[in-house]
C-alpha positions in Angstrom: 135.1 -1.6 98.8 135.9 -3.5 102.1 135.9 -7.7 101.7 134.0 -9.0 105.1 135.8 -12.0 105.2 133.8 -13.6 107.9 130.9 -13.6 105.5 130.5 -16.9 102.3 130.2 -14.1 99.5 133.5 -12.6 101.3 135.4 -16.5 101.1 134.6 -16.2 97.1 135.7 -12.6 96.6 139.1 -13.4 98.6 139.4 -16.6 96.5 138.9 -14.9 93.3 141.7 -12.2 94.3 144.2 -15.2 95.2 143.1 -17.2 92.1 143.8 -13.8 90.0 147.1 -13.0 91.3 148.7 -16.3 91.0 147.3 -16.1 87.4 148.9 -13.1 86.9 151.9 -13.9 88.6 152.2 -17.5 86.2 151.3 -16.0 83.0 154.4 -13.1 84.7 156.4 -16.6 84.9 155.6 -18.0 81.7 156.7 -15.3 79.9 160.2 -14.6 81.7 161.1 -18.1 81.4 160.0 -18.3 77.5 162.2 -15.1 76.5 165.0 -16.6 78.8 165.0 -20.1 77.0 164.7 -18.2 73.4 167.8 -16.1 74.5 169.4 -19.2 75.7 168.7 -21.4 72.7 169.9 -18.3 70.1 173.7 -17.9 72.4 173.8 -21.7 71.9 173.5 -21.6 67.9 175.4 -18.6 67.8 178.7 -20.2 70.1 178.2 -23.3 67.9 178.6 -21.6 65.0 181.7 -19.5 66.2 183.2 -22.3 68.2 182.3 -24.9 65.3 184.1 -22.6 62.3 180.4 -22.7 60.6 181.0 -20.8 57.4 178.2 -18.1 57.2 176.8 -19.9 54.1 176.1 -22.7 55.5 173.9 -21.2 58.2 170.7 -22.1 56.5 171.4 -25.3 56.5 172.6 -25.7 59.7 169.2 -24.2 60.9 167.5 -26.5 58.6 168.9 -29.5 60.1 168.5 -27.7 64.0 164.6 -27.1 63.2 164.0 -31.1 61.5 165.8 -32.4 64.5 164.3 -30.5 67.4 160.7 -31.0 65.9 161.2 -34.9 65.9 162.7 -34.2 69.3 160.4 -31.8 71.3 157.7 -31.1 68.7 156.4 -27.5 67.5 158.0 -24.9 68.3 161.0 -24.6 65.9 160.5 -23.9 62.8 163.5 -22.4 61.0 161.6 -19.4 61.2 161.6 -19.5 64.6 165.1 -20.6 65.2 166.2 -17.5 63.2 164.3 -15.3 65.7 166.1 -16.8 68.2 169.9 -16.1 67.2 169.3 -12.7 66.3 167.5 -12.0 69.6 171.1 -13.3 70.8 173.0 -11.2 68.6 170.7 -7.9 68.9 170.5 -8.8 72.7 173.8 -10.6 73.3 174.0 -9.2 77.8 170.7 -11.1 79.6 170.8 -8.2 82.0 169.7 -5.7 79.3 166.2 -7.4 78.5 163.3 -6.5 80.4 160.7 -8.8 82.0 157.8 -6.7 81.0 158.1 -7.3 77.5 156.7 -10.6 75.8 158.6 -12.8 73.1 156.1 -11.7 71.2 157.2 -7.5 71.8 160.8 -8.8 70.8 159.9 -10.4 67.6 158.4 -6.9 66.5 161.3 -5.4 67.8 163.7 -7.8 65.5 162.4 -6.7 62.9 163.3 -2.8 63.1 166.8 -2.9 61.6 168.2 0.5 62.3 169.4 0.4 66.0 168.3 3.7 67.4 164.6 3.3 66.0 164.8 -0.2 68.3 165.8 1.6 71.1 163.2 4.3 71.3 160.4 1.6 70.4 161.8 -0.5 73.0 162.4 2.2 75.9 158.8 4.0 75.1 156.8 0.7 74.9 157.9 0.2 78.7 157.1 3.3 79.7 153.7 3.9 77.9 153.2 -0.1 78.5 152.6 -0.7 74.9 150.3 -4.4 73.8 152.2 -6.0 70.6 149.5 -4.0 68.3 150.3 -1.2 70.3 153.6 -1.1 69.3 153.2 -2.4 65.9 151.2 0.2 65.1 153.3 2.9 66.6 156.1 1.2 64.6 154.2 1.4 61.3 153.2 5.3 62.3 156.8 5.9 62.5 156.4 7.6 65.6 160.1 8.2 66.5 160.5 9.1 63.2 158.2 12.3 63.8 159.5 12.9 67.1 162.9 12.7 65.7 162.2 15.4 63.2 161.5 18.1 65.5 165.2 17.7 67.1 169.0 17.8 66.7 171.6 15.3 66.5 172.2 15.7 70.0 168.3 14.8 70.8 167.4 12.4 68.6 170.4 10.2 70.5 168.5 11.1 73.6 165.1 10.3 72.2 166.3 6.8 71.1 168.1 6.2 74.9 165.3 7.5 77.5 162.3 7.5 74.8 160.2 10.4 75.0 159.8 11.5 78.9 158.0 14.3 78.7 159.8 17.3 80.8 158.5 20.6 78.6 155.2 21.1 77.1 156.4 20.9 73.5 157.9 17.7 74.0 154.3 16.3 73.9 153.7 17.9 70.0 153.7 15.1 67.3 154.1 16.7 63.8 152.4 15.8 61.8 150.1 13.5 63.6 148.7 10.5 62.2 144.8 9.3 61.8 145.3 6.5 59.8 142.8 4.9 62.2 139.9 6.8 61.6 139.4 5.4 58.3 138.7 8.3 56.3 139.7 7.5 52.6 142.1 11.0 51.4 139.8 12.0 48.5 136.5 11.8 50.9 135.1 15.2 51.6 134.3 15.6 55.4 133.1 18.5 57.9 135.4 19.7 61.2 131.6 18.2 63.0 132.7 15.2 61.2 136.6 14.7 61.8 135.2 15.6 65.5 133.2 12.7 65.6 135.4 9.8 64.0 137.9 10.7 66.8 135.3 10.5 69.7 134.1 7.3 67.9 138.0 6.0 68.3 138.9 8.0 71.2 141.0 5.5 72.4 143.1 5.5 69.5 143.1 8.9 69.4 144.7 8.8 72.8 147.3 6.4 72.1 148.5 8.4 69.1 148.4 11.6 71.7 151.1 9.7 74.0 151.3 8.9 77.5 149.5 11.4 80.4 146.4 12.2 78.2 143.0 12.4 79.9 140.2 12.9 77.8 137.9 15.9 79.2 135.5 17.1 77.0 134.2 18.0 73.7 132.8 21.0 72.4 133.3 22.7 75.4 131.5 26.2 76.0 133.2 29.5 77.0 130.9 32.0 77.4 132.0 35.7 76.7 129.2 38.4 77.9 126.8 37.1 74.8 128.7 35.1 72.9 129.5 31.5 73.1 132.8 30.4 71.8 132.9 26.1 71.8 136.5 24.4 72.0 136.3 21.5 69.9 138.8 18.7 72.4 139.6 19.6 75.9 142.3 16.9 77.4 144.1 17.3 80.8 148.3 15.9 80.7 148.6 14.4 84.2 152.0 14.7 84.4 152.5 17.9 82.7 149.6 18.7 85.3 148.1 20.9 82.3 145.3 21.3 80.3 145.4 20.4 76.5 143.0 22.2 74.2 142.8 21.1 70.5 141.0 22.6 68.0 139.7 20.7 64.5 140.7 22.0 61.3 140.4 20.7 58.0 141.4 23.6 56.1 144.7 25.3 56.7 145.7 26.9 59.5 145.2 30.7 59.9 146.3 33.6 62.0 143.1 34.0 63.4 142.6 30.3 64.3 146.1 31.4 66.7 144.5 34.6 67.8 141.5 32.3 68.9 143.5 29.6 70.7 145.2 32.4 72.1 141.9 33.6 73.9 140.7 30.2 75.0 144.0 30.0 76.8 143.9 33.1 78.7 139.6 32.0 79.7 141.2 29.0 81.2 144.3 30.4 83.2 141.5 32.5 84.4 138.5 30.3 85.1 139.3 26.8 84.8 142.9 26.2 86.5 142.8 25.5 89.8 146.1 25.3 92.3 148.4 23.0 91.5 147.3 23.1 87.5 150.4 24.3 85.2 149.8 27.1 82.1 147.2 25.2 79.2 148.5 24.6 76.3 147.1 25.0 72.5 146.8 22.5 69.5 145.5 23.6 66.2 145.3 20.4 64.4 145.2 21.4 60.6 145.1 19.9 57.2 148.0 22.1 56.6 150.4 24.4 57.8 152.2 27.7 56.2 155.3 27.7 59.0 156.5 31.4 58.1 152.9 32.5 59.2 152.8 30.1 62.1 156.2 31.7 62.9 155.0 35.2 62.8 151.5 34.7 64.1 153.1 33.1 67.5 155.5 35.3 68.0 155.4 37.5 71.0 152.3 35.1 72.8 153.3 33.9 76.3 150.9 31.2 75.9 151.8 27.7 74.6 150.3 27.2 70.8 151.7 25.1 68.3 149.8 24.4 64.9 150.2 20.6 63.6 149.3 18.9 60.6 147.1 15.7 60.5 147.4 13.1 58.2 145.0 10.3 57.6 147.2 7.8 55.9 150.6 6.2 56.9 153.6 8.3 56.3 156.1 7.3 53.5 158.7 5.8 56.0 161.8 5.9 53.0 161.2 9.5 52.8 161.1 10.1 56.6 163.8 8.0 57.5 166.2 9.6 54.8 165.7 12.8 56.6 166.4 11.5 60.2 169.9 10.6 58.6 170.3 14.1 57.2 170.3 15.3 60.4 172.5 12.8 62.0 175.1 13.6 59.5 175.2 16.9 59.2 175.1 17.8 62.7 
């Protein structure tokens, strides 16, 4: 909508858009300046300590002394806690040049506390691109997201995954396996319908759309294909802006069957027909099961042009030791 500036409501709105920016612009300020004195103040303890022969046992109380001292001095602020923060964001982060002014102190303390270097890197490259809130990306950390993604690839892609993140560039680069619904609060011994599982992710959609990844558009639900007299209903219907694709996902809470393929298959094949328009890539199938047999998934595929993949679900937090110790496997055996 057009601002008439010569008019007094016109004055406000064009006030309210300065007043807005410059907020914007000084909380923009704020935070560049914080991260830069943090980094500043961790290169200074660090070069102390080298310069100064501190003996690595007597780091605590060196911090000890540094926190008591710049309390009295500049008030809160500097806890020892704090001050430890701040020389490993030196030492994780020792070039300036490599931190990024869209991420708060607040994203780098979460990202401090993921030890293994490569899990850092993908958090820190993906929560940039995706634009990631702290929960955000605590919660993708505690999902072990590039964990997951990590499981589906080599040696070679994993080290890729961890540099660029996850840009997606092919249609199966978008599959999470398994995905997790930790957030729909549905305790693992409850007994619950497809109806049901349908409804606690429309009733957390947004959620549900930050566990799908970047480029998902939520369509519709239960979406009706008629064939001649029958009615089939697709349970989610998403659209990938940037795979410029549609996304259909089916609900299972049982495991996964041939036919449940055969069927995807079909809803495919409606939509190339009747729902693409120029400009709209091939649509792609999710069967989102409790579980999956992958020697029939294998078979069951095999042959279709169409893109179906068959992923499991699971509503609890994934056992990160377990995970982890297979992300190594690969790393060293390939």
């Amino acid at each position: 909508m057009k601002i008439n500036k010569n008019t007094y409501s016109g004055l406000v709105e064009n006030i309210g858009i300065i007043l807005e920016k410059s907020r914007t612009n000084a909380i923009y300020s704020v935070n560049v300046e914080l991260v830069k004195a943090n980094w500043e103040i961790g290169r200074h303890i660090v070069e102390y300590e080298q310069k100064g022969n501190e003996r690595a046992e007597y780091g605590t109380e060196l911090l000890a002394k540094l926190s008591k001292d710049l309390k009295m001095r500049y008030g809160k602020g500097f806890g020892r806690r704090n001050l430890l923060d701040m020389r490993r964001f030196f030492i994780v982060y020792p070039i300036w040049q490599t931190l990024s002014a869209k991420l708060s102190w607040s994203h780098y303390i979460v990202l401090l506390s993921i030890s293994d270097e490569l899990s850092r890197k993908f958090y820190e490259n993906q929560g940039l691109q995706e634009n990631w809130s702290v929960r955000e990306l605590e919660r993708q950390i505690d999902s072990s997201l590039f964990e997951r993604l990590a499981l589906s690839r080599n040696k070679k892609g994993i080290l890729k995954l961890s540099k660029s993140g996850n840009a997606f560039v092919k249609p199966d680069e978008i599959i999470k396996d398994p995905y997790i619904l930790d957030f729909l609060k549905i305790p693992q011994q409850k007994q619950f319908t497809e109806k049901q599982l349908e409804q606690k992710i429309i009733d957390n959609l947004q959620l549900f759309l930050l566990e799908l990844g970047k480029g998902f558009a939520f369509i519709a639900r239960q979406y009706s294909i008629p064939l001649r007299n029958k009615h089939f209903r697709i349970d989610l219907v998403f659209y990938h802006r940037i795979l410029k694709c549609f996304v259909l996902i089916d609900l299972k809470i049982r495991p996964a069957k041939h036919t449940d393929i055969g069927q995807m298959n079909m809803y495919l094949n409606y939509f190339k027909t009747e729902e693409n328009v120029d400009g709209d890539n091939n649509p792609i199938g999710i069967i989102l099961t409790a579980e999956k047999d992958e020697v029939m998934v294998e078979y069951a595929t095999g042959g279709i042009t169409n893109k179906i993949f068959v992923s499991k679900y699971q509503l609890y937090l994934p056992d990160k030791t377990q995970i982890r110790n297979k992300i190594e496997s690969i790393i060293q055996n390939k």
